[in-house]
C-alpha positions as CSV (number, residue, x, y, z in Angstrom):
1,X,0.0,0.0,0.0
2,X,2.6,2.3,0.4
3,X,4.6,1.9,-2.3
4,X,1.0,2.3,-4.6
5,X,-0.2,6.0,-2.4
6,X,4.1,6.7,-3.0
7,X,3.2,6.4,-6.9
8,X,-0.1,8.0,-6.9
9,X,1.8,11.2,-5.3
10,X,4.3,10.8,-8.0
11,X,1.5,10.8,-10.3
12,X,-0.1,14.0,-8.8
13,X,3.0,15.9,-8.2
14,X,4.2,15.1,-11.6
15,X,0.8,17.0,-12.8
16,X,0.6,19.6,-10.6
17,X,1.2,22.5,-12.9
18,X,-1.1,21.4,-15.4
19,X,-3.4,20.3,-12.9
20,X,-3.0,24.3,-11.4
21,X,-3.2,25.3,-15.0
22,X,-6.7,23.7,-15.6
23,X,-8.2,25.3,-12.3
24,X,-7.3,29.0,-13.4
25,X,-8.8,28.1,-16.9
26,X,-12.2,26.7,-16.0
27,X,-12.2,29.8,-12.9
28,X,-11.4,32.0,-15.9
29,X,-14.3,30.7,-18.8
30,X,-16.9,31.7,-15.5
31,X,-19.7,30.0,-16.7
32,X,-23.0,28.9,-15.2
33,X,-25.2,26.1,-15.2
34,X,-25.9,24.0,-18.3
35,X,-23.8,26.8,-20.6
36,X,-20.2,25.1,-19.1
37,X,-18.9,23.9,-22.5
38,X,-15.2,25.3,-22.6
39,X,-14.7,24.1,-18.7
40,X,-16.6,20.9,-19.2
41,X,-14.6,20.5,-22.7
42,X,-11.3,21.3,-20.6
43,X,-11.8,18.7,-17.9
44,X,-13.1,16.2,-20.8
45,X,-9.5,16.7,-22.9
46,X,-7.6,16.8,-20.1
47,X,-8.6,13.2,-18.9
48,X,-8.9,12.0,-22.4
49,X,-4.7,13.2,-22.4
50,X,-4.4,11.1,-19.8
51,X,-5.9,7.9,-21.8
52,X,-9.3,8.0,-20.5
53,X,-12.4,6.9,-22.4
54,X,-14.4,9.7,-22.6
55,X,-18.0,10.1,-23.8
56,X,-19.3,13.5,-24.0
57,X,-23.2,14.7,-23.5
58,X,-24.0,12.0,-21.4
59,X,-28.0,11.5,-20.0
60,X,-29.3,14.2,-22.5
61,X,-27.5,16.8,-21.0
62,X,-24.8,19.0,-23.6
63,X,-22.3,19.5,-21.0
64,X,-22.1,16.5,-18.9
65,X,-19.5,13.8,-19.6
66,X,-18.4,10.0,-18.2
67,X,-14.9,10.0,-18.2
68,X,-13.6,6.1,-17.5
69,X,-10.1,4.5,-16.9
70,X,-9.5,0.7,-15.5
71,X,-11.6,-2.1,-15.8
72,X,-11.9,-3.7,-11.8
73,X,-14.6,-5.2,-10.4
74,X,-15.1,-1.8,-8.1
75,X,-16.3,1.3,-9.6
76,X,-15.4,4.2,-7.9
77,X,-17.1,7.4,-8.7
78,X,-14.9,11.1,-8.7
79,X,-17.6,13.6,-9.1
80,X,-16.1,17.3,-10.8
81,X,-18.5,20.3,-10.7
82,X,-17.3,23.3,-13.4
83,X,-20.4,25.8,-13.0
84,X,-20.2,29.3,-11.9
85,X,-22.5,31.5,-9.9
86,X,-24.2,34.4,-11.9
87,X,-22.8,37.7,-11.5
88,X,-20.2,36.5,-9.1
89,X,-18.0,33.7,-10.9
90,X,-16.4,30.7,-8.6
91,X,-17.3,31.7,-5.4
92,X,-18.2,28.5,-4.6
93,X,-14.3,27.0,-5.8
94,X,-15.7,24.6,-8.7
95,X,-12.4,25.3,-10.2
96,X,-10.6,23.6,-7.6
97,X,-13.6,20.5,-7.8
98,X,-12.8,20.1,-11.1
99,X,-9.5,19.7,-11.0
100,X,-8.9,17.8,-8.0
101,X,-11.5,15.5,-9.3
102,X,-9.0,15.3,-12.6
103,X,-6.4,14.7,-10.6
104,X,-7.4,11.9,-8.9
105,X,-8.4,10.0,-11.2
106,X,-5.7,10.5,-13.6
107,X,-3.4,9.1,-10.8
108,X,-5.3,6.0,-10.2
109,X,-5.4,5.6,-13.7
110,X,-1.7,4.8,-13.5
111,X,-2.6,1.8,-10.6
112,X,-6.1,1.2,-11.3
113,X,-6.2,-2.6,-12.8
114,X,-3.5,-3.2,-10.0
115,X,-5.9,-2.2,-7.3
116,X,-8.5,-3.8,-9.3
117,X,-11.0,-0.8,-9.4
118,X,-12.5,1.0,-12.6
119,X,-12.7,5.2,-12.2
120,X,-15.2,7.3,-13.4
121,X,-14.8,10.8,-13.0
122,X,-18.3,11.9,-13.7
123,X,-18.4,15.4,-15.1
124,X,-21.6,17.0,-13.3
125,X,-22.9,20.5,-14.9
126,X,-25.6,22.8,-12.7
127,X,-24.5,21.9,-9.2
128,X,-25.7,25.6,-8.5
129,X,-29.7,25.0,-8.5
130,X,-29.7,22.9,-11.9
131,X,-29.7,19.4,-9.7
132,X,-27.2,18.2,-12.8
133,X,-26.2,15.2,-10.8
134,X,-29.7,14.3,-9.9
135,X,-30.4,14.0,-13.8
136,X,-27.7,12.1,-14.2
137,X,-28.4,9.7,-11.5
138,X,-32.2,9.0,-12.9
139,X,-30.7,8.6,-16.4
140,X,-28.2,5.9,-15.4
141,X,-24.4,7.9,-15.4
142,X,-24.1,6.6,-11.8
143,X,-25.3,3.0,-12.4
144,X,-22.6,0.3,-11.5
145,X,-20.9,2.7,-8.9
146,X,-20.2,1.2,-6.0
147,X,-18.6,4.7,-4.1
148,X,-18.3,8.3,-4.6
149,X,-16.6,11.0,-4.4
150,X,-15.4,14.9,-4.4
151,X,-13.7,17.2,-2.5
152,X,-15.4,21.1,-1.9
153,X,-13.0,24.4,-1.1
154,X,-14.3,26.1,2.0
155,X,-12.8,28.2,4.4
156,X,-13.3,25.5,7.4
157,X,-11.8,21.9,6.5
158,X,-14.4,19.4,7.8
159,X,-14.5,15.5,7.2
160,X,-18.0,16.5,5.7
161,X,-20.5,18.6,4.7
162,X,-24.1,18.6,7.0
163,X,-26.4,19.5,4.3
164,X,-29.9,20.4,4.1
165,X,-32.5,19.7,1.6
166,X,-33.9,22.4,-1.1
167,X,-36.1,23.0,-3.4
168,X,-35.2,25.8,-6.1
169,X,-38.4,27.4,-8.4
170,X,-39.2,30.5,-10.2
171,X,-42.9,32.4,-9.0
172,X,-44.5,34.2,-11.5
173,X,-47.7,36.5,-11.1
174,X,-50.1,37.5,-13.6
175,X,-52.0,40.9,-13.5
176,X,-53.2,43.5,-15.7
177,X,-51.3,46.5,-16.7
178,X,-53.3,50.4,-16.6
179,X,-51.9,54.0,-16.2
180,X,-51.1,53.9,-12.3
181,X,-52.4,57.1,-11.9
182,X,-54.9,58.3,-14.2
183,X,-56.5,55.0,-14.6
184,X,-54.9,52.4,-11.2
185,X,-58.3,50.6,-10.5
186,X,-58.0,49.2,-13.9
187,X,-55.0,47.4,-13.5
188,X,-54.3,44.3,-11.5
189,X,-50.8,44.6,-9.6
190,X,-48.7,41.4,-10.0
191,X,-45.9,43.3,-7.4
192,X,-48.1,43.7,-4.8
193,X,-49.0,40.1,-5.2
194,X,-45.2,38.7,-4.5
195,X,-45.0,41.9,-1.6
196,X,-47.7,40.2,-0.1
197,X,-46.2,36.9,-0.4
198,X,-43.0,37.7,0.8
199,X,-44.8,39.6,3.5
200,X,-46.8,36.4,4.7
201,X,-43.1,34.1,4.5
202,X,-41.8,36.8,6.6
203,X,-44.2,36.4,9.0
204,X,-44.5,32.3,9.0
205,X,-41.3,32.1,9.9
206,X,-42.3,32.6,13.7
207,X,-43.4,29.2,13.2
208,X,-40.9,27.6,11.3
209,X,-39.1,23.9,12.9
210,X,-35.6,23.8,13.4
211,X,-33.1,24.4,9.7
212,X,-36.0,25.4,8.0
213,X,-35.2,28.2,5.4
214,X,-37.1,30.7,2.8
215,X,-34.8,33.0,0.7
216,X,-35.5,34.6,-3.0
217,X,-35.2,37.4,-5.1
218,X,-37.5,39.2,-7.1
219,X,-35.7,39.1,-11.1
220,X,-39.0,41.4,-12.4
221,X,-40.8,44.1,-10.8
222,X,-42.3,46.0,-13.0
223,X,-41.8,48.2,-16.5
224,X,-41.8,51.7,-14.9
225,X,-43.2,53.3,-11.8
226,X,-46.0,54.8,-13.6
227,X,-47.3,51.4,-15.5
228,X,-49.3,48.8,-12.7
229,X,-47.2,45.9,-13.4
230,X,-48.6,43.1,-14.9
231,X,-46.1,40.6,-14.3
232,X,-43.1,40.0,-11.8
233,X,-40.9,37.0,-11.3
234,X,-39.3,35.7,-8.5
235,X,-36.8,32.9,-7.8
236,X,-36.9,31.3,-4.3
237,X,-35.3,28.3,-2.4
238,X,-36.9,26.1,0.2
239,X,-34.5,24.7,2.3
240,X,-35.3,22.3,5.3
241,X,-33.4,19.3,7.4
242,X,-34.5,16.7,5.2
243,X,-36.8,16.0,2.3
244,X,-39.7,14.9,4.3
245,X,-39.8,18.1,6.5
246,X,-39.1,20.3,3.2
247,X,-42.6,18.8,1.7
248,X,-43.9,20.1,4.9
249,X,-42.0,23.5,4.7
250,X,-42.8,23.8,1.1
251,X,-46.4,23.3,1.4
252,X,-46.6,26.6,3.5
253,X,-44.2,28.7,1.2
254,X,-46.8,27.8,-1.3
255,X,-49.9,29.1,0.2
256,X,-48.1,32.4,1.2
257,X,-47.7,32.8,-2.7
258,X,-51.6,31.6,-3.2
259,X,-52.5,34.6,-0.3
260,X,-50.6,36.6,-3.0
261,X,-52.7,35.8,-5.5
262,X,-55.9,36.2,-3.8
263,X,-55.8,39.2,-2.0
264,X,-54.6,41.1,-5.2
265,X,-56.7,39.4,-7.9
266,X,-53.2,38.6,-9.7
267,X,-52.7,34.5,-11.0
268,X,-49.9,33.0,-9.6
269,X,-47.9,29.5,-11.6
270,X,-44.5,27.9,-10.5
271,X,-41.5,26.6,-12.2
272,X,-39.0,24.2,-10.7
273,X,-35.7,24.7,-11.9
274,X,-34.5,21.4,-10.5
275,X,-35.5,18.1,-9.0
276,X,-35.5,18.7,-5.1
277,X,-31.8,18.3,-3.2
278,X,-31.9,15.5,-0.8
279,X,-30.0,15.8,2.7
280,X,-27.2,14.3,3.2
281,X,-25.8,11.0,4.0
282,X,-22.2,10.3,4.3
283,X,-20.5,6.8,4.8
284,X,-18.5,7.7,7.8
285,X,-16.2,4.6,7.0
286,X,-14.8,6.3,3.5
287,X,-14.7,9.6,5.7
288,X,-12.5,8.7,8.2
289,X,-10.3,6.6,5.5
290,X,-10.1,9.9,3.8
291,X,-9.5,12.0,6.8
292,X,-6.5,10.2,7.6
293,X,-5.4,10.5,4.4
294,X,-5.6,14.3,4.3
295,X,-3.9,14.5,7.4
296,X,-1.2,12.6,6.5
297,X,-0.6,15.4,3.6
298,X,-0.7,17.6,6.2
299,X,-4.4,18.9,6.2
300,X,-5.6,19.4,9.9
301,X,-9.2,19.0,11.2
302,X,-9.9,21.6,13.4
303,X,-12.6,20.9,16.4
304,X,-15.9,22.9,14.9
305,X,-19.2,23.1,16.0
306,X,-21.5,21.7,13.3
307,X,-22.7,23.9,10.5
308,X,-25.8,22.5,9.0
309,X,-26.2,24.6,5.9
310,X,-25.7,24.9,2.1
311,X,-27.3,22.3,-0.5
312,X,-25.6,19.9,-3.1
313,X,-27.3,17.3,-5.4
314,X,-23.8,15.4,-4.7
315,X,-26.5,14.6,-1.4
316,X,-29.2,12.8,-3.7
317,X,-25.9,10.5,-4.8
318,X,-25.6,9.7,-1.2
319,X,-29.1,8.6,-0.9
320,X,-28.0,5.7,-3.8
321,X,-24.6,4.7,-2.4
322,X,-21.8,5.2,-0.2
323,X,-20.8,8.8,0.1
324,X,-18.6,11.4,1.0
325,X,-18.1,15.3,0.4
326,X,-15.6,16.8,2.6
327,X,-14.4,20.4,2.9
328,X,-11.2,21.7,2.5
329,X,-9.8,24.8,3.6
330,X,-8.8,27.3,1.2
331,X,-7.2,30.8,2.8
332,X,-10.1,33.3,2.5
333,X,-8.5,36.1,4.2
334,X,-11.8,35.9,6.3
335,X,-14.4,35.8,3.4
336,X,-17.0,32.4,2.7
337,X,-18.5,30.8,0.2
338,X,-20.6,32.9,-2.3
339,X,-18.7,35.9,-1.6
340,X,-16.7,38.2,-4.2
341,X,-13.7,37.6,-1.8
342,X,-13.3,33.8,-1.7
343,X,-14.0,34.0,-5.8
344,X,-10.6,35.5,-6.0
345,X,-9.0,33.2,-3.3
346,X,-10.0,30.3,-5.3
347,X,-6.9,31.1,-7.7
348,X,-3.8,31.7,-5.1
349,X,-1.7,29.3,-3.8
350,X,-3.5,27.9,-1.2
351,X,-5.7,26.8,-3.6
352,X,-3.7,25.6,-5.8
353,X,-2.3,23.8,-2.8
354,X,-6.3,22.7,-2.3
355,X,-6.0,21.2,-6.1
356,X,-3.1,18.9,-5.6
357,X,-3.8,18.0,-1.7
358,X,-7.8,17.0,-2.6
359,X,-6.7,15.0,-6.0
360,X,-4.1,13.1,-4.0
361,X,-6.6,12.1,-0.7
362,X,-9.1,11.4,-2.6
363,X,-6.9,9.0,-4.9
364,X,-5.5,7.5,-1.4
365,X,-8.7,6.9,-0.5
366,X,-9.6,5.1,-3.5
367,X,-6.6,2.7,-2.9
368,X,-7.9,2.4,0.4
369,X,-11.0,1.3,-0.8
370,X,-9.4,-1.1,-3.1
371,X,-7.4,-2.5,-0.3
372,X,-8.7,-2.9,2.8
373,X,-10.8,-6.4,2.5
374,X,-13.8,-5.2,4.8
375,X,-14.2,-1.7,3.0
376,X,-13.9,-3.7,-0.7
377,X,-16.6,-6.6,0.3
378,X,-19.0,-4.1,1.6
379,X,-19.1,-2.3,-1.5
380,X,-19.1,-4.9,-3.9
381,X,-21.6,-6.7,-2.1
382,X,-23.6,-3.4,-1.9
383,X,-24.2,-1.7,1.9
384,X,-27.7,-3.4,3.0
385,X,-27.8,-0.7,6.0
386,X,-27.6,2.4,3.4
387,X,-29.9,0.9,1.2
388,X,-32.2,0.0,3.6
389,X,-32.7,3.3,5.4
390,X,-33.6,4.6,1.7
């Protein structure tokens, strides 16, 4: 085992300037979900370099790709994330996902029929509210997987991530347009409907249960201040400790936006923009394999309280098999996630540093996997316990 994790570090270190190289790239073509064809197309060539069988627009989906090297009995899964957030670019370090997740498995490419495992590095578009690796996971790009995978930049490095469930839709009201002041009982207001919406959300959340969550923006208000609108638009997420309580959550939400309707004479539809995010589910055996891993590279673990919070479809992949997501710590000079601040830190050094230290855990772990007879049986033989509590 040592001498295999010695060459997978050869293997990463021998990369790491390209591996650096294809971070700033895909943080620099900043592009959001379901448009990521230059990163997606990066990640793709870069593993097809590295003499992986790649097949490109996989499940019906442009800029999703399968990415395979090996052929073992045990499938391990490396998921990479490429999409940006609109308006504010990487904030959320897919940069670093993505090529950690290239990393990895171009290492255990190098050891793979040794350890007798087959990768997949699974190139998942629209983490950020598209559900890209829910679709994927319906439409078969996860089926034969025993494990997986991926590694998240955050300014806290935790073994995992506590997740909570979402839902992610679009509100739209209907009114009627009229001159808002020579002629305003003619018109119907479609803003006043999502004002008293958000007004009733506002006030339900006296009564909300523990890591429930309502947040949203309104993306049209009006024409001009003189015209009664006649249609806004809104985009909101639902966010609750599990998908059971989120149905309950999302029931209320929903009649808030019917009071909207009603009280202003306005019609009110809603859009899904994604299958609903599951909670998640990690297999605490990988997670401590990789933990140790990532310490032995130097990564520490500092004691944190939890932090249940955030969303990732990587959490419906969890519900289906083994699991994990961990964090690690990128220098933020004090800023988080989804911040203008941690956008630029996810292109210094220490996340560079992030790039080579994730790709080379994560490959450890793998071996790891491949290795340890207990850890290998269970996931061949498929883990009754997580499939039974789903």
């Amino acid at each position: 085992m040592t001498r295999v994790k010695d060459e997978l570090q050869r293997q990463v270190d021998g990369r790491r300037q390209a591996l650096t190289a294809l971070s700033h790239r895909v943080h620099e073509a900043n592009e959001i979900r379901f448009e990521e064809r230059r990163s997606s197309e990066l990640v793709a060539s870069a593993l097809a370099g590295a003499g992986f069988e790649v097949e490109h627009g996989v499940c019906g989906l442009e800029t999703a790709f399968v990415a395979t090297a090996g052929t073992g009995p045990l499938t391990i899964g490396i998921c990479a994330e490429y999409d940006a957030l609109p308006g504010i670019g990487h904030a959320c370090g897919h940069n670093i996902i993505a090529a950690a997740a290239a990393g990895a498995g171009m290492a255990l490419a190098h050891v793979a029929d040794e350890l007798g495992v087959t990768v997949r590095v699974l190139g998942t578009p629209a983490e950020e509210s598209g559900g890209g690796k829910i679709l994927m996971l319906d439409r078969g790009a996860f089926d034969g997987v025993h494990a997986a995978m991926m590694v998240h930049p955050s300014p806290e490095e935790r073994p995992h991530a506590d997740c909570l469930a979402v839902a992610h839709f679009r509100v739209h009201y209907r009114g009627r347009e009229a001159h808002a002041s020579a002629y305003p009982e003619r018109g119907v207001n479609a803003a006043d409907a999502l004002t008293v919406a958000q007004v009733a959300i506002g006030l339900l959340r006296q009564h909300f249960e523990p890591y429930d969550q309502v947040h949203g923006i309104v993306t049209k208000g009006g024409e001009a201040p003189n015209i009664v609108p006649a249609h806004t638009t809104a985009r909101f997420y639902v966010r609750a400790r599990d998908l059971q309580a989120l149905e309950r959550l999302r029931a209320r939400v929903d009649r808030c936006f019917e009071a909207g309707a009603l009280a202003t004479g306005a019609t009110v539809t809603q859009e899904e923009e994604s299958p609903p995010y599951s909670e998640f589910t990690p297999d605490p055996e990988i997670g401590d394999l990789y933990r140790r891993n990532a310490e032995a590279l130097g990564r520490t673990f500092p004691d944190l309280p939890p932090r249940k919070g955030g969303s990732t479809d990587m959490a419906n992949v969890s519900l289906r098999m083994p699991a994990i997501h961990p964090m690690i710590h990128i220098e933020a000079k004090g800023a988080s996630n989804h911040q203008p601040e941690f956008t630029a830190a996810c292109v210094t050094a220490s996340a560079d540093r992030a790039v080579r230290d994730g790709a080379l855990a994560m490959a450890m772990t793998v071996a790891d996997l491949a290795t340890v007879g207990s850890v290998r049986d269970r996931l061949l033989a498929g883990s009754t316990d997580h499939s039974r509590r789903h």
